[in-house]
C-alpha positions in Angstrom: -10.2 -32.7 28.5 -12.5 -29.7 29.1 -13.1 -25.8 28.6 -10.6 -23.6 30.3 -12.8 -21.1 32.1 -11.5 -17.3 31.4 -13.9 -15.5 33.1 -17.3 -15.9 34.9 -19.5 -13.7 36.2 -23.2 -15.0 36.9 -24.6 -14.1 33.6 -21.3 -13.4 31.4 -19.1 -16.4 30.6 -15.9 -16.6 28.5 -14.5 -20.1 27.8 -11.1 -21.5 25.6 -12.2 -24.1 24.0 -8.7 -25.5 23.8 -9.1 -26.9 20.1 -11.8 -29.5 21.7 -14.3 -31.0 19.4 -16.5 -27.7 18.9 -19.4 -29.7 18.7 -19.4 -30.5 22.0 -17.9 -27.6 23.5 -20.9 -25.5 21.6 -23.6 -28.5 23.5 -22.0 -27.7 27.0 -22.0 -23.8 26.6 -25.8 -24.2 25.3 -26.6 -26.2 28.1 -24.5 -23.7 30.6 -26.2 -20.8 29.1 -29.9 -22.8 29.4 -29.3 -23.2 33.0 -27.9 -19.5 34.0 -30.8 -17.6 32.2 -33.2 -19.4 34.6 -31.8 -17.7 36.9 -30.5 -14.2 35.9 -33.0 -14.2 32.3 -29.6 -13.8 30.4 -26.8 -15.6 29.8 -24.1 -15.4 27.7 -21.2 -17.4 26.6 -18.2 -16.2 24.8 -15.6 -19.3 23.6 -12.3 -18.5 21.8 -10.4 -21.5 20.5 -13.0 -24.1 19.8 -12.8 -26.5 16.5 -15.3 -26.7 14.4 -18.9 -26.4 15.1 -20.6 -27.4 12.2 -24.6 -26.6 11.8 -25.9 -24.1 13.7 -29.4 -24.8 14.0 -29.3 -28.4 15.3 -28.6 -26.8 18.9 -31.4 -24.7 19.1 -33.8 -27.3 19.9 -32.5 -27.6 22.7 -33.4 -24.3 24.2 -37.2 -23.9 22.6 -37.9 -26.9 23.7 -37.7 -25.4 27.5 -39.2 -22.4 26.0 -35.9 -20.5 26.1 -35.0 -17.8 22.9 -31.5 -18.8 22.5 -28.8 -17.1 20.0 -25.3 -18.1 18.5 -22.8 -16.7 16.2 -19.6 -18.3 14.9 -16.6 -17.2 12.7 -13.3 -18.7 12.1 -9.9 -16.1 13.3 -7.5 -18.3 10.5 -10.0 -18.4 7.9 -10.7 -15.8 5.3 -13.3 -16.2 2.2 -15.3 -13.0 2.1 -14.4 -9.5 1.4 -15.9 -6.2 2.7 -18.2 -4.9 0.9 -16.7 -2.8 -2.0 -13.7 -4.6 -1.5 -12.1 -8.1 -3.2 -9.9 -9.4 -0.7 -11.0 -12.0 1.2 -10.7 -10.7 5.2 -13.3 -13.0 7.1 -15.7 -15.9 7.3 -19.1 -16.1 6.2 -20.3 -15.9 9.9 -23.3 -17.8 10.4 -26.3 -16.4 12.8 -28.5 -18.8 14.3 -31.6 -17.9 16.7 -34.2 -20.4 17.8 -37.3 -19.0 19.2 -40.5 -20.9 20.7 -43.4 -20.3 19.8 -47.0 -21.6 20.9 -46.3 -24.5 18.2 -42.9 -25.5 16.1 -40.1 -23.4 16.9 -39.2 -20.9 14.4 -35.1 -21.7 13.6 -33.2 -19.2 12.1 -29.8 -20.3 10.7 -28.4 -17.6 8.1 -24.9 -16.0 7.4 -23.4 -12.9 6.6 -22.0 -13.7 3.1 -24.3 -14.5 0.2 -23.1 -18.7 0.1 -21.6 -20.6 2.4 -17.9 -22.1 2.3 -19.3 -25.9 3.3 -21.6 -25.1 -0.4 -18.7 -23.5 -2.2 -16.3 -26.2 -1.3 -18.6 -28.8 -2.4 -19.5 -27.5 -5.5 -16.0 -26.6 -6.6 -15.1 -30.5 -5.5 -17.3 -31.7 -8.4 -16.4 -29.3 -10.6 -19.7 -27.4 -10.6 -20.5 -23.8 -10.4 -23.4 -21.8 -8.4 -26.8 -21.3 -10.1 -26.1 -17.2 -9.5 -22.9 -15.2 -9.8 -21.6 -15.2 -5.6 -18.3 -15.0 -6.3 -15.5 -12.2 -6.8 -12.4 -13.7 -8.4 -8.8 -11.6 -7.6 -9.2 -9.3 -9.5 -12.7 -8.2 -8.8 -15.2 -9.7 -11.4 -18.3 -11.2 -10.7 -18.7 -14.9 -11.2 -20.7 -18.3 -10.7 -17.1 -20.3 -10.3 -16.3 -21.5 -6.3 -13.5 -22.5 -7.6 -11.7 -18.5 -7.5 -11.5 -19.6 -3.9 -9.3 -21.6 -3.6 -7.8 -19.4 -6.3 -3.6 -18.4 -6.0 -4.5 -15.3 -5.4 -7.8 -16.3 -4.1 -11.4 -14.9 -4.5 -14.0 -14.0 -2.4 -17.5 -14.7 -1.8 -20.1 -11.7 -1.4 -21.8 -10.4 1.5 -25.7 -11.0 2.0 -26.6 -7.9 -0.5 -24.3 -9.1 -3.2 -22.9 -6.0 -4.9 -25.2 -3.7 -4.8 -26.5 -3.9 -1.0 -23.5 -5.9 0.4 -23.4 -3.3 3.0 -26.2 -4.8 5.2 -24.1 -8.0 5.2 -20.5 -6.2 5.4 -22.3 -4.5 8.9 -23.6 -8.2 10.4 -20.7 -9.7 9.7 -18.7 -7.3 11.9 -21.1 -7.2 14.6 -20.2 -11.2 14.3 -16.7 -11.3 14.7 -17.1 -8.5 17.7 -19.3 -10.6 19.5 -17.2 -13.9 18.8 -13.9 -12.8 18.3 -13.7 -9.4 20.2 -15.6 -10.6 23.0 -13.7 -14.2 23.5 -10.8 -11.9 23.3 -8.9 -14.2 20.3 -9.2 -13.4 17.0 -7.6 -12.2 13.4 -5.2 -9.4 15.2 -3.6 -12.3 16.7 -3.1 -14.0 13.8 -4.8 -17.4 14.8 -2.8 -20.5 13.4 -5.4 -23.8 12.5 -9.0 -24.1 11.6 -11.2 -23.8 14.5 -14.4 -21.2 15.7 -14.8 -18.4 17.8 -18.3 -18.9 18.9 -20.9 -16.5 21.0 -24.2 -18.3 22.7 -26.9 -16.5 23.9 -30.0 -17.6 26.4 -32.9 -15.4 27.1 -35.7 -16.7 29.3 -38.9 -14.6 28.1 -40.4 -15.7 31.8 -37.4 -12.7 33.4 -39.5 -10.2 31.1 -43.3 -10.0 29.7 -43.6 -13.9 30.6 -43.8 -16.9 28.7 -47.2 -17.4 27.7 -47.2 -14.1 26.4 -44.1 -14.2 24.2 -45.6 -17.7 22.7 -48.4 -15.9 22.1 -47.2 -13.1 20.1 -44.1 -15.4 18.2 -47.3 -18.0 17.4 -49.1 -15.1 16.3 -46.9 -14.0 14.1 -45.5 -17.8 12.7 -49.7 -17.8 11.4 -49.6 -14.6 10.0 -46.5 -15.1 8.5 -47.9 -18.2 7.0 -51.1 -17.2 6.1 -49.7 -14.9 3.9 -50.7 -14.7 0.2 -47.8 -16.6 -1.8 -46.3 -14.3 -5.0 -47.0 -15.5 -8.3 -44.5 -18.6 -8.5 -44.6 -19.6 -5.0 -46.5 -22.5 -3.3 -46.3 -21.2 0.1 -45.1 -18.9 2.8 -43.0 -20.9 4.9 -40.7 -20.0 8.5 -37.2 -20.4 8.9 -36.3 -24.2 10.1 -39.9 -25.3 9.0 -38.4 -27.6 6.5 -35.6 -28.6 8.3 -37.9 -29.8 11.3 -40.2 -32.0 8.5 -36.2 -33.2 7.4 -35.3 -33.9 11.0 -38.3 -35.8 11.2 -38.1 -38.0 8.2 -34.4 -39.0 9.1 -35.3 -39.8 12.5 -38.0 -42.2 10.8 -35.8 -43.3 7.4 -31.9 -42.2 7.8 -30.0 -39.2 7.3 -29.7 -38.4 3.6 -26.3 -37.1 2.5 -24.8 -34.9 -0.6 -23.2 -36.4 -3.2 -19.6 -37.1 -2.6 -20.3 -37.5 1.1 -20.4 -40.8 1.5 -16.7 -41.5 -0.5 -15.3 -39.0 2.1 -16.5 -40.8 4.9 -15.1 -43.6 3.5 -11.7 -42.3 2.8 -11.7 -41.3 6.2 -13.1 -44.5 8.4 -10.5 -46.4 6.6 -7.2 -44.2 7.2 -8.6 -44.5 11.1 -8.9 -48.3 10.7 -12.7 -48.2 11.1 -15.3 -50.0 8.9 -17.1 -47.2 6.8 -21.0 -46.7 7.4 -23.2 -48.7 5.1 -26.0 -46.7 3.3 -29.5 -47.3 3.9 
């Protein structure tokens, strides 16, 4: 199958994503978006109804590697796990941000979320019985705790905005801009009480070449990726380091010695190949 096209104006898209694998669907709208901006400097694609869509940052690549700025959001309409700040029940997702921006080097790779943990972390944690090395967690009736398992809690807990709960309210504020710009714009979301897991996704392209130029954004993003780098470490601290700069050095590695995967991983692959009749991956 494919996308069902909603809308489409040259530099304003808006997909369904029909409940296709969101992976792919996300790929396609990256690639869409890559090849508009070229030609209008912007582009931007709004997709209600797509499944899952899994890490954020592995698409950016894609985009800074043509020297494109490229920027995507992504909540879940049926899925709620964090409160609003000063509250305790659970109303949204965590809402992941992701930005890739080139630079005159490595990319810098942004891939952050509203809430304070993630549910993928939270989930895995609670599935071994282990708790969070910081209190991130509101259980029902409001206290603050280390436990992921309140989650999944009857009645559940939350997890806390970026801010935790002092200064929640600079994550409460990007989490709505989130679901406005995934949810509102797609025109899908919680007030039409969305039934299955899936995303709501926005992608945006920018070409720096439609404004100061290329070589002169590289310049000032390198610029800035030395400086930011150069910077004296606190006491405690090896090093100053960008967002993604470890996870390009990880990408690397894998490509050279195999993908290394959490604990517990591996058994739910397993469970999984063999209730679809396939032969489970081997480890390295």
């Amino acid at each position: 199958g494919d996308v069902e096209v909603v809308a489409d104006r040259p530099a304003a898209i808006t997909w369904d994503g029909r409940n296709l694998p969101g992976v792919w669907v996300t790929d396609k709208a990256v690639d869409t978006a890559i090849e508009r901006a070229r030609i209008y400097g912007q582009a931007s694609i709004a997709i209600r109804r797509s499944h899952h869509i899994a890490c954020l940052q592995t698409y950016l690549p894609k985009a800074t590697e043509q020297g494109m700025m490229v920027t995507i959001l992504s909540s879940d309409p049926h899925v709620a796990t964090v409160a609003p700040f000063g509250g305790r029940r659970p109303l949204y997702t965590p809402d992941p941000l992701a930005c890739g921006i080139p630079t005159d080097g490595d990319p810098i790779l942004i891939d952050i979320s509203a809430s304070i943990t993630t549910n993928g972390m939270s989930g895995r944690l609670a599935a071994q019985g282990k708790r969070l090395h910081f209190p991130a967690y509101l259980d029902a009736d409001g206290n603050l705790t280390d436990d992921p398992a309140v989650i999944e809690a009857d009645p559940p807990g939350s997890i806390l905005p970026v801010g935790g709960l002092e200064y929640g309210h600079k994550g409460y504020g990007l989490a709505l801009m989130i679901e406005a710009a995934t949810q509102g714009l797609s025109g899908f979301g919680r007030s039409a009480q969305a039934k299955g897991w899936g995303a709501s996704v926005f992608v945006q392209v920018t070409d720096p070449a439609a404004f100061g130029g290329l070589d002169a954004f590289a310049r000032e993003t390198g610029w800035l990726a030395r400086a930011c780098r150069e910077n004296p470490p606190r006491p405690g601290v090896e090093a100053v380091r960008l967002p993604g700069e470890r996870a390009l050095m990880r990408m690397r590695e894998a490509r050279e010695h195999g993908v290394p995967l959490f604990p517990g991983i591996m058994d739910r692959l397993t469970k999984k190949a063999r209730s679809l009749d396939i032969t489970p991956p081997e480890p390295c």
